[in-house]
N, C-alpha and C positions, 0 to 999 in steps of 0.2 A: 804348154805345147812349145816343142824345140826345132825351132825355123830356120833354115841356113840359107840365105842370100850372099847370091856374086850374080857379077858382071864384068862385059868388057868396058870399053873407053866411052861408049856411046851409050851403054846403058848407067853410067855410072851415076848420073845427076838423080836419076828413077830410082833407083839404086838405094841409094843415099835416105831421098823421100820414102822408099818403103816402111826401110828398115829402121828410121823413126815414130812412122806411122805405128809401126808391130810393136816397138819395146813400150809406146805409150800406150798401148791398147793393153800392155801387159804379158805380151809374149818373150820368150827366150829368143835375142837372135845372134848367129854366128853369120857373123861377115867375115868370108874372103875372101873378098877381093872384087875388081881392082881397087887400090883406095887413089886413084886420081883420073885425070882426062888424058894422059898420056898412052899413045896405041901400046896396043898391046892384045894376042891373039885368046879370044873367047873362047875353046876346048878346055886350055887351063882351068880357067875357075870353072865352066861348065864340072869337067871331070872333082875339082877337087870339093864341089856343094855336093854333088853326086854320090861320091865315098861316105860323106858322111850322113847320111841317108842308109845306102848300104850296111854300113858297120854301125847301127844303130845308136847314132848322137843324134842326130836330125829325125824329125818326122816328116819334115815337108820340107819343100826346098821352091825358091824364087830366084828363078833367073832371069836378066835382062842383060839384052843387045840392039842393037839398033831397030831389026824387025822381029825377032823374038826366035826366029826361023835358025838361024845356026845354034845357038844356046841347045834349042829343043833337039835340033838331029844329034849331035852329040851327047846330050841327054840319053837320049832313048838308044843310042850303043850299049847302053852299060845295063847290062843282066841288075834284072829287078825296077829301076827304074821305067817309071811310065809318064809321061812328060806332058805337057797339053799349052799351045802356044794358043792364050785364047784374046779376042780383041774384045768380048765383051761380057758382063756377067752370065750370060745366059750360055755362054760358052763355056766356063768357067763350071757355074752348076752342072750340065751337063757332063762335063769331063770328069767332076768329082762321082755324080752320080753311078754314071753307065760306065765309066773306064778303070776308076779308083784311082787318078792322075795324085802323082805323089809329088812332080816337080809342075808349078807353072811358070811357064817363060811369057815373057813381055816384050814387045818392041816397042822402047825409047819413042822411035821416029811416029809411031803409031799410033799411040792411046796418052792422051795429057796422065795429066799427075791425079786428076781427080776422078776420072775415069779409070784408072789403073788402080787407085784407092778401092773402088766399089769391087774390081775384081780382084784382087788380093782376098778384101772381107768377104766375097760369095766363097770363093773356091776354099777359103780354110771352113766355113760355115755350114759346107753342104758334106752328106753322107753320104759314103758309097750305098746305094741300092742293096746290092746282092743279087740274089735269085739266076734270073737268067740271063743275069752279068757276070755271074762268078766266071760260069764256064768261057765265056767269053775272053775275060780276062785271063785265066788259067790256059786257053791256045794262042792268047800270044805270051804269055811265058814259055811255052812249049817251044816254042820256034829256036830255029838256031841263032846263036849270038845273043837272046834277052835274057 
């Protein structure tokens, strides 16, 4: 499985911890970005984990920011992208479940390193449902702009 994590300046420590987490668990992961603690505006790397989702290199995407809150709005602008800022596993299964969330975003300021650990491994672990979540999901791709 092919995982693409970014961040801004505030997520980047999380960041970092993830995406060691993942390669040693044995996943594919594409980091871009930020690679430091220097500011710098989170739509960037939001938009550019995002595309590669879309244009099919990525299957999932991790984002983190400070509260996980702008990563995800910008996130879920982008047609096909369904994004799910979750603070706990059970958040996380859910989102995977009932929504089919292809990007999870993180807030840094929010959830420790070990706590974001367990929701990283739920939400890549869990299956979309289906049934009477397909349609669901298929009227918010309906909408204008997703």
């Amino acid at each position: 499985m092919n995982i693409v994590i970014g961040a801004d300046h505030a997520g980047y420590e999380l960041k970092q911890y993830v995406g060691e987490k993942l390669q040693h668990a044995g996943y594919e992961v594409q980091d871009v970005g930020t690679h430091s603690i220097d500011s710098v505006d989170y739509p960037d790397y939001a938009v550019q984990a995002c595309e590669k989702i879309i244009h099919g290199e990525a299957d999932y995407g991790i984002l983190v920011c400070g509260s996980g809150i702008g990563v995800s709005i910008t996130a879920n602008k982008l047609k096909g992208i369904r994004a799910a800022n979750c603070l706990t596993v059970e958040m996380a299964e859910l989102s995977r479940k009932h929504n089919n969330a292809n990007v999870l975003t993180l807030g840094a300021r929010l959830v420790d390193k070990q706590t974001a650990e367990a929701i990283v491994e739920a939400f890549l672990a869990t299956v979309f449902e289906g049934g009477r979540h397909e349609q669901r999901v298929a009227k918010i791709h309906s909408l204008t702009g997703c």
